[in-house]
C-alpha positions in Angstrom: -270.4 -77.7 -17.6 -268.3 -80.4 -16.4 -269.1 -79.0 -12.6 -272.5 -79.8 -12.6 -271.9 -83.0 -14.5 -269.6 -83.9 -11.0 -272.3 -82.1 -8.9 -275.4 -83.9 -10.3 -273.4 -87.2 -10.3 -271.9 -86.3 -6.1 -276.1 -85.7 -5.7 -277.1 -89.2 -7.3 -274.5 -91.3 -5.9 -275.0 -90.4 -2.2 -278.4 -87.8 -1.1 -280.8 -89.6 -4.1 -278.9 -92.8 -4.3 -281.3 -96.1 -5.9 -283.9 -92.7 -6.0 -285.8 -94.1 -9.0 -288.0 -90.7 -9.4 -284.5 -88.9 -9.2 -283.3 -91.1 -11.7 -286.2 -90.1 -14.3 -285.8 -86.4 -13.8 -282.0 -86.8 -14.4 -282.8 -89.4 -17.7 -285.0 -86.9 -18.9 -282.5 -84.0 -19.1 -280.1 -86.0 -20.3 -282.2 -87.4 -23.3 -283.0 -83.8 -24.0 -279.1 -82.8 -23.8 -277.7 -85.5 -25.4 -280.3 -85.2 -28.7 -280.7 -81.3 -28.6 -276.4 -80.7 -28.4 -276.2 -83.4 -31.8 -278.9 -81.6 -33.4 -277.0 -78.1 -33.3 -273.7 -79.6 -33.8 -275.0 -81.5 -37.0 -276.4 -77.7 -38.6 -273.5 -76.0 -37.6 -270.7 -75.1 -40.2 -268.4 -73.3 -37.5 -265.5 -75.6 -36.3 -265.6 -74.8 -32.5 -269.3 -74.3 -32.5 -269.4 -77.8 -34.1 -267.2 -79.2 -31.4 -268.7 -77.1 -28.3 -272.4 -79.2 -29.2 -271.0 -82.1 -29.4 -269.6 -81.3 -25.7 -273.3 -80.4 -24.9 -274.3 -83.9 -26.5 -271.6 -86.0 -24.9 -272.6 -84.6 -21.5 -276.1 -85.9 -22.2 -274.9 -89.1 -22.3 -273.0 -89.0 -19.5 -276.3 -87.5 -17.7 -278.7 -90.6 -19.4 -276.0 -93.0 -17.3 -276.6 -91.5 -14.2 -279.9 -91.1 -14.6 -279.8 -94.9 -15.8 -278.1 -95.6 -11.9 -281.1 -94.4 -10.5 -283.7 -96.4 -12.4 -281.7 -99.4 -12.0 -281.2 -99.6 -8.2 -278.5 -102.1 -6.8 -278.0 -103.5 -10.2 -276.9 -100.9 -12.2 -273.4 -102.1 -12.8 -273.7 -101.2 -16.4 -274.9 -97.9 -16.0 -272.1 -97.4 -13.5 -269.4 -98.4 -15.3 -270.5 -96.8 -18.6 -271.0 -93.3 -17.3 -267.8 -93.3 -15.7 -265.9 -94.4 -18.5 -268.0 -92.1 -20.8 -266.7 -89.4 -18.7 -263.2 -90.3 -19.4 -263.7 -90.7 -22.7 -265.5 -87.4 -23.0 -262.3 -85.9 -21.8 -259.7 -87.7 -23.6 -261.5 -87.4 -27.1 -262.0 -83.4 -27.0 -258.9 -83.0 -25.7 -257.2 -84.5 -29.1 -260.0 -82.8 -30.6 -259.8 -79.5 -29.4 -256.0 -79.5 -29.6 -256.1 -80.3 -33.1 -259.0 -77.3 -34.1 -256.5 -75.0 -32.1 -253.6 -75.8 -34.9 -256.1 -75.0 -37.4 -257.3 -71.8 -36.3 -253.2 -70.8 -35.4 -252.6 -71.2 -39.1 -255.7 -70.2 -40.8 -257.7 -67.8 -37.8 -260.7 -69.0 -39.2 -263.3 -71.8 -38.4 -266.1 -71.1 -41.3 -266.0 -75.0 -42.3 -266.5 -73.4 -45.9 -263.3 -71.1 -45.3 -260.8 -74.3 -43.7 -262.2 -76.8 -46.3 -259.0 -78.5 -47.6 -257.0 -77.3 -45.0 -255.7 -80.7 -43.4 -255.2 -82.9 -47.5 -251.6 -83.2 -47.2 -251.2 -82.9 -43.6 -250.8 -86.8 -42.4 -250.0 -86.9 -38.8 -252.7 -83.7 -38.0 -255.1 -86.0 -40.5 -254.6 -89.3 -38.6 -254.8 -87.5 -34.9 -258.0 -85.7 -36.0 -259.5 -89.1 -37.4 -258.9 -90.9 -33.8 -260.6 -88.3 -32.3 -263.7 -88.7 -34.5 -263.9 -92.5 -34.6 -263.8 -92.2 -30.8 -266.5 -89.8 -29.9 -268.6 -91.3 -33.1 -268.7 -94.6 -31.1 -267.0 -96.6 -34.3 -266.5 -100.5 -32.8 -262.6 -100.9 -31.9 -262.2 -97.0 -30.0 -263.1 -96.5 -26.5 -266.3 -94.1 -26.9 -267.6 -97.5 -29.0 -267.3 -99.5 -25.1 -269.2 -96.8 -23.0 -272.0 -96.0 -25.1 -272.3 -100.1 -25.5 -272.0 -99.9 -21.6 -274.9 -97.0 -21.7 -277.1 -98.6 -24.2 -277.3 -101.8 -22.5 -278.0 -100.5 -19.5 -281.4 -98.9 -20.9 -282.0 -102.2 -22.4 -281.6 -103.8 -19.7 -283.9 -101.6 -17.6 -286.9 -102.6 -20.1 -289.7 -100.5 -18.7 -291.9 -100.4 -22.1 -292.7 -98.1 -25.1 -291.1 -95.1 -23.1 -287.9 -96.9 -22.8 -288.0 -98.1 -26.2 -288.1 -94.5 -26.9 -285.4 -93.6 -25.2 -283.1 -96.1 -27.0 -283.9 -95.1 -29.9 -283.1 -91.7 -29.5 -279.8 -92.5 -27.9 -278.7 -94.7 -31.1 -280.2 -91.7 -32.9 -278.1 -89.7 -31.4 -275.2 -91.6 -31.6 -275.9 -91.3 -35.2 -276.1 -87.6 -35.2 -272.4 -88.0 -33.7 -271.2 -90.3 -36.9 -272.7 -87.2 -39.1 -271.3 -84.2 -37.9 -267.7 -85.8 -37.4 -267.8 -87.3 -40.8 -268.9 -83.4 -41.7 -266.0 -82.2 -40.4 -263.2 -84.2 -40.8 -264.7 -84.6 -45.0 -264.6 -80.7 -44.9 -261.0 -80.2 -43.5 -258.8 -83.5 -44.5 -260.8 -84.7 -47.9 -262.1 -82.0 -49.7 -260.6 -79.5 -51.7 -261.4 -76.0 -50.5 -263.4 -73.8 -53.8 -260.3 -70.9 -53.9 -257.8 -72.8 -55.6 -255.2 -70.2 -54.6 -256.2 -70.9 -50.4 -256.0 -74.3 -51.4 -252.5 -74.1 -52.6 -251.8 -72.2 -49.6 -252.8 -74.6 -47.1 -250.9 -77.7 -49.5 -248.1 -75.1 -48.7 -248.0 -75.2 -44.9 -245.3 -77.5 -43.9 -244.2 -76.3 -40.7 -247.5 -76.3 -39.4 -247.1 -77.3 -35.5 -243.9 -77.5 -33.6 -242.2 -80.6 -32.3 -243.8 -80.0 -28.5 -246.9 -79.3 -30.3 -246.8 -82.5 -32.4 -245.9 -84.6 -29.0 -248.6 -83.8 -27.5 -251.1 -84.1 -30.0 -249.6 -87.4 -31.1 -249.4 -88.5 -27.3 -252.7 -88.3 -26.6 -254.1 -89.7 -29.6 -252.0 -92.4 -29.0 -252.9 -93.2 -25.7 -256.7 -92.8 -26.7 -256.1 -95.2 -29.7 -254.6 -97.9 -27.3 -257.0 -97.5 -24.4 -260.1 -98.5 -27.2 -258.1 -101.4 -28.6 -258.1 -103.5 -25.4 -260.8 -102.3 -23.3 -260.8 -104.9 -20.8 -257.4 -104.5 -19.8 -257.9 -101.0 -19.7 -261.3 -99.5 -19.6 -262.6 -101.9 -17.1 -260.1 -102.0 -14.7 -260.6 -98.1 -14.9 -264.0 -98.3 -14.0 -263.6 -100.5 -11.1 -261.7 -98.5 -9.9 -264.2 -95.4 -9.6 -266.9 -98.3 -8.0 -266.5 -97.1 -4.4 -266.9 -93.3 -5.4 -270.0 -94.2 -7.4 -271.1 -95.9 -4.5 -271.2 -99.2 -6.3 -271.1 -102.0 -3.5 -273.0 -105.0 -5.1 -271.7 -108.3 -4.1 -269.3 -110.3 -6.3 -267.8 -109.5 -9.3 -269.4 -107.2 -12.5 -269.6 -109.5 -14.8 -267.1 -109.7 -18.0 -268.7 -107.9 -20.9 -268.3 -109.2 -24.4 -268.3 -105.7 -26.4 -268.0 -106.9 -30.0 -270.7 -109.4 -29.9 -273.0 -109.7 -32.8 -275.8 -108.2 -30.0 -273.3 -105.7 -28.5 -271.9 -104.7 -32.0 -275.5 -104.3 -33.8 -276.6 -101.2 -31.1 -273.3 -99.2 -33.0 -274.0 -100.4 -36.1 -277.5 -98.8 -36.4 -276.3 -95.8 -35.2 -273.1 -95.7 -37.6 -276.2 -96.5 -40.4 -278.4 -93.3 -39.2 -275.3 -91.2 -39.5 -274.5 -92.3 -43.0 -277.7 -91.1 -43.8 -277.9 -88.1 -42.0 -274.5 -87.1 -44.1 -275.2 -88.1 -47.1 -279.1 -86.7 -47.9 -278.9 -83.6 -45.1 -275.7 -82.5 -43.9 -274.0 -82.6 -47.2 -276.3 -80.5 -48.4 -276.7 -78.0 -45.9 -272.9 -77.3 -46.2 -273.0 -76.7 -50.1 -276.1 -74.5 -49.7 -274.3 -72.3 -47.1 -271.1 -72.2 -49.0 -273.0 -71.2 -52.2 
């Protein structure tokens, strides 16, 4: 839960601050989290299920950056600034998300992917919020959950430490990819596909009144504001995170320095993961869905 993400974090940044052995206890669960919550969310054909892993997996990264502040010592700027800005992104993103799966269960009460397929093809603006949501959390280059994992990433990189570390990138941009999969699942399943009962299918073409105006606000709000926070995150997201320095007990001299996030270098860490999760769709979790619906 989010409370013992804020108790864990409280614990690192002040009783085991620069605790390296802390640190690796903490990197550990989180690698297990992060990798274990993608896993189930990519096999699951329930909507909320689907979007309650991907909590699980999100809060895994958020754990791998705190466990990252550990290992890192004085200098773990990167790993400061990334888990704190994962953790605002982590918020912002299932909140559209969420928001969105609760109009879809208010007009269908169902969340069988199998049962909703087809629901959101002529539904624009609930199409459109849903896909911000996903490019976010899928770390897609341009949206804000694309800057904090770059943030994370780096900051493992940057640690070094061998074949074990080496590891442990790899199954964070696994992961990552595991994210791209299950999002491209659902939003294929709900806003591109046609659902197989051509008569439910007309039904949900039907729906035109399908959210209110306050309903629509604030769904549209909040995509919007998570849209324009991505597009320019150093007027945004890293003014943000400066701000949380002093309570992440961040004191290093000078300046952080100025990150470039869509460097060749910086842009090739979400590119392998946006690769893995093209794969993952196409040859396994495409076909998990059409066995289960068959």
């Amino acid at each position: 839960t989010k409370a013992g993400i804020y108790g864990i974090l409280i614990l690192s940044c002040d009783l085991f601050l620069y605790d390296g052995m802390w640190g690796r206890l903490i990197l550990a669960i989180g690698v297990i989290t992060m990798l274990g919550g993608a896993l189930l969310a990519v096999f699951s054909i329930d909507l909320k299920r689907t979007l309650a892993c991907s909590s699980m997996s999100q809060i895994g990264f958020i754990l791998v950056g705190i466990g990252m502040q550990g290992m890192l010592g004085e200098e773990n700027a990167l790993a400061v600034h990334g888990t704190v800005l994962h953790m605002v992104n982590h918020s912002l993103i299932k909140l559209v998300l969420f928001m969105a799966a609760g109009v879809i269960y208010m007009n269908t009460h169902l969340l069988d992917l199998n049962k909703i397929r087809g629901f959101g093809r002529k539904k624009p603006l609930l199409k459109l919020i849903f896909l911000t949501g996903a490019l976010a959390i899928g770390g897609i280059p341009l949206f804000g959950g694309y800057v904090s994992k770059t943030l994370l990433h780096e900051a493992i990189v940057e640690y070094g430490g061998g074949m074990v570390m080496k590891l442990v990138e790899w199954l964070f941009l696994i992961s990552g990819g595991l994210t791209v999969a299950y999002m491209t699942k659902l939003y294929v399943a709900i806003f591109v596909e046609e659902n197989m009962d051509n008569k439910l299918q007309e039904q949900y073409d039907g729906m035109k009144k399908y959210m209110d105006k306050a309903s629509a606000f604030a769904l549209g709000g909040s995509a919007l504001i998570l849209l324009l926070w991505g597009l320019v995150p150093h007027m945004t997201m890293d003014r943000a995170a400066k701000l949380a320095e002093g309570f992440m007990n961040y004191h290093a001299a000078g300046s952080v320095q100025t990150i470039q996030y869509f460097s060749l270098n910086n842009l090739s860490g979400g590119l392998i993961s946006i690769v893995i999760g093209v794969i993952v769709y196409v040859f396994f979790v495409r076909k998990i869905l059409i066995r289960k619906s068959g």
